[in-house]
C-alpha positions in Angstrom: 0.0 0.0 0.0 2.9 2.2 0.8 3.8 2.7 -3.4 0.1 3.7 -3.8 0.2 7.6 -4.8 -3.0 9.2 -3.1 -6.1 10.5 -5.6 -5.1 14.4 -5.3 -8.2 15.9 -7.4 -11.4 16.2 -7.0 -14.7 15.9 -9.8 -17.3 18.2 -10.7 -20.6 17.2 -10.0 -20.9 17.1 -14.0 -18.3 14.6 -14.1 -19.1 12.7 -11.5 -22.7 12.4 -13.6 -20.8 11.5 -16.9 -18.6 8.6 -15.2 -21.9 7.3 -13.9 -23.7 7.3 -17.3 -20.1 5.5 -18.7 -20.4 2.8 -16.2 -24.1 2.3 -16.6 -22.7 1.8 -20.5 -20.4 -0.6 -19.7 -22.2 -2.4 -17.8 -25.1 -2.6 -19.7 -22.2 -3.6 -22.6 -21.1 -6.6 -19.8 -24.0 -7.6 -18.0 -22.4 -11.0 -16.9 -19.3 -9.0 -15.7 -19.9 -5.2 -14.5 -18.2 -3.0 -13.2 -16.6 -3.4 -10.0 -14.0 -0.4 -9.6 -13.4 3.1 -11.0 -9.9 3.5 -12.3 -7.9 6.2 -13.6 -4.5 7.1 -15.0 -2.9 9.0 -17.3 -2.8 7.8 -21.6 -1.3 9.2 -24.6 -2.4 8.9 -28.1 -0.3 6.9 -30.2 1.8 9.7 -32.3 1.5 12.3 -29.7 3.7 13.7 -27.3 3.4 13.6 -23.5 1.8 17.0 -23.2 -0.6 16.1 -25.5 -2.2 13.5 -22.7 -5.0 12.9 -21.0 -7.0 11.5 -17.8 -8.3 7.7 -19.0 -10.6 6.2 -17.5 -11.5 2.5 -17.2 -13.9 0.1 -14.9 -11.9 -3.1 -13.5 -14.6 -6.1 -13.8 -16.2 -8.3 -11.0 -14.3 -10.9 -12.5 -11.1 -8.7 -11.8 -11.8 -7.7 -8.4 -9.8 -9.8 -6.6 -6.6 -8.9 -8.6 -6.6 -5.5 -8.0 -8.7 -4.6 -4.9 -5.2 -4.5 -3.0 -4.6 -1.5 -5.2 -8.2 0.5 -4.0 -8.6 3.4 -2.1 -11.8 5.0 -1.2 -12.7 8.2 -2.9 -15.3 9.7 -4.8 -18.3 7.2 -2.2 -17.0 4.0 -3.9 -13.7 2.2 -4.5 -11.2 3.7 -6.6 -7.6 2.8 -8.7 -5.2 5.3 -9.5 -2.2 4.2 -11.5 -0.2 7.0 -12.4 3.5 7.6 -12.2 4.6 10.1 -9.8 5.3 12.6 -12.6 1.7 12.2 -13.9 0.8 12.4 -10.3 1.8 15.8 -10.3 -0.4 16.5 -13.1 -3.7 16.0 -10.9 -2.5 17.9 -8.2 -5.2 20.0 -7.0 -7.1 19.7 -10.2 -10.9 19.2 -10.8 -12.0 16.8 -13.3 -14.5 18.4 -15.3 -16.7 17.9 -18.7 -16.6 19.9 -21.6 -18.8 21.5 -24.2 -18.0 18.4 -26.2 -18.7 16.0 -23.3 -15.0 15.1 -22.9 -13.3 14.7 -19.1 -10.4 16.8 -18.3 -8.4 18.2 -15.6 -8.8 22.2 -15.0 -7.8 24.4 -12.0 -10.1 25.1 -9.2 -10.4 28.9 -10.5 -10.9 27.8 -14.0 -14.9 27.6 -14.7 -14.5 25.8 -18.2 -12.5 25.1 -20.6 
């Protein structure tokens, strides 16, 4: 537990209502295997540099549980994974994850109201 970096951003209420509507996909997607845990990291696009990244998102199934519960923390009113390194860490610092016009997640400052 002790190489587990701690969640260090917070979601908008907008967010938090797009992540639920992304699981209710997946599982309705995976009925026989939903989702179990919330996970996030940090992704590239092939081709791209590192700037040009992202927040990912991804459910870990029932199925999965097991595996990676160890790795869990609580946040957010349910059980989350965080896998970033600790120089993407840095890049959530403090940060809101938010929803744009286009109905995309990403990270903005707490004084920021859009993007």
């Amino acid at each position: 537990m002790s190489d587990i970096l701690p969640i260090n951003f917070s979601l908008s209420d907008a967010a938090r209502r797009r992540l639920e509507e992304l699981e209710d996909s997946f599982n309705e997607r995976y009925p026989d295997d939903p989702a179990a845990i919330l996970g996030f990291g940090w992704g590239y696009m092939l081709g791209t540099s590192p700037d040009k990244g992202n927040v990912a998102i991804g459910f870990h199934r029932q199925s999965e549980k097991r595996a990676v519960v160890a790795g869990a923390q609580e946040a957010f009113g349910r059980q989350v994974i965080f896998a970033v390194s600790e120089a993407n860490h840095r890049r959530f610092e403090g940060k809101i994850l938010d929803l744009d016009d286009q109905n995309q997640l990403y990270l903005r400052d707490p004084g920021d109201t859009g993007q």
